[in-house]
N, C-alpha and C positions, 0 to 999 in steps of 0.2 A: 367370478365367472359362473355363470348360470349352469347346472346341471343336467346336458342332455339326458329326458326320458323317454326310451322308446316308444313305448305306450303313448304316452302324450302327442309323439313329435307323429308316429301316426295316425291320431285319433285327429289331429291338426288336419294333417291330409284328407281322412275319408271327408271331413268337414267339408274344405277347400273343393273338393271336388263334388258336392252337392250342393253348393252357394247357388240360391237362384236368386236373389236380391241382394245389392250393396247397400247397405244400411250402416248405422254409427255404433252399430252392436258389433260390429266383425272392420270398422275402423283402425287405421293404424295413425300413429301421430308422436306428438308430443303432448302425453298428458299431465306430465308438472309443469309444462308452459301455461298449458290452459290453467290448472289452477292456480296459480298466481296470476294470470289474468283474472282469475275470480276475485278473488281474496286477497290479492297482492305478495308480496313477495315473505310477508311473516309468518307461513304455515311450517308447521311440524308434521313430518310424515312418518306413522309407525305401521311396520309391516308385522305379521304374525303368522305363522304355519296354521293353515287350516284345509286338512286333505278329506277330501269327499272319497268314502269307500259306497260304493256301489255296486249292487248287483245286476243284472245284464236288463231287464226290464228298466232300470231305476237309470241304465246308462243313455239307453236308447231316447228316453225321455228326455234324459240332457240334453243331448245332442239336437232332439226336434223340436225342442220347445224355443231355440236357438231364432231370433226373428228374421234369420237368414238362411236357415234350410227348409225343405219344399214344406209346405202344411198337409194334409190328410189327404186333398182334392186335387193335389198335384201330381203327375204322373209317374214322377219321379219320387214320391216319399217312398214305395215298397221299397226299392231300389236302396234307397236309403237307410230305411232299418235295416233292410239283410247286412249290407256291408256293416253297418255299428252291431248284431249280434254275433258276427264273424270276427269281426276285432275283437268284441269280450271274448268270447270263447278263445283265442288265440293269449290270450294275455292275464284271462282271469286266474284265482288263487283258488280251491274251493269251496266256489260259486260267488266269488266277490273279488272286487278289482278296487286299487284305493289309488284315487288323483291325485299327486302332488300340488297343490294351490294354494297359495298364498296372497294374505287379504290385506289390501294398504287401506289405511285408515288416513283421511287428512283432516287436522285440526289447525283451523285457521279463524276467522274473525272478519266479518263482514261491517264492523262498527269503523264512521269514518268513510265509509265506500260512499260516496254519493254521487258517483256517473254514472248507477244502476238504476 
């Protein structure tokens, strides 16, 4: 069972709420389907703990470099960092906030695929 994090589950939110394009970066699905449709059904999947600690500049970043929230020229990005430095400051440690994330690695084998 997955680990509700607040921080996370709202950082979800301000996101969600400054989505101004649907793109395959903020896509939901089945992504072990897909990869087995890549590589077929013999991959190995290893996950690892890697949390991104971040300071409130270094967060805001994250969040806009996002190819689904507003760019520089849109009139909606101030909007949008103020809410992501309102989150850190609500949530940060001092001066540093660390994301829970966790990185899947797939190791599979494309040798044999020839309907690519």
């Amino acid at each position: 069972m997955e680990r509700v994090v607040p921080f996370v589950q709202t950082y979800s939110y301000v996101l969600q709420d400054f989505t101004i394009k649907q793109t395959a970066g903020n896509a939901s699905g089945d992504h072990l389907k897909a990869k087995w449709g890549f590589s077929g059904s013999d991959i190995n999947l290893v996950q690892m703990e890697n949390a991104h600690t971040l300071d409130e500049e270094e967060l805001i970043h994250h969040g806009m470099s996002l190819s689904y929230t507003p760019s520089a020229d849109d009139p909606e990005y101030q909007s949008s960092v103020n809410a992501l430095g309102t989150l850190f400051r609500e949530h940060c440690q001092e001066g540093r906030l660390t994301i829970p994330h966790e990185t899947e690695v797939t190791i599979g084998s494309l040798e044999g695929r020839h309907d690519r």
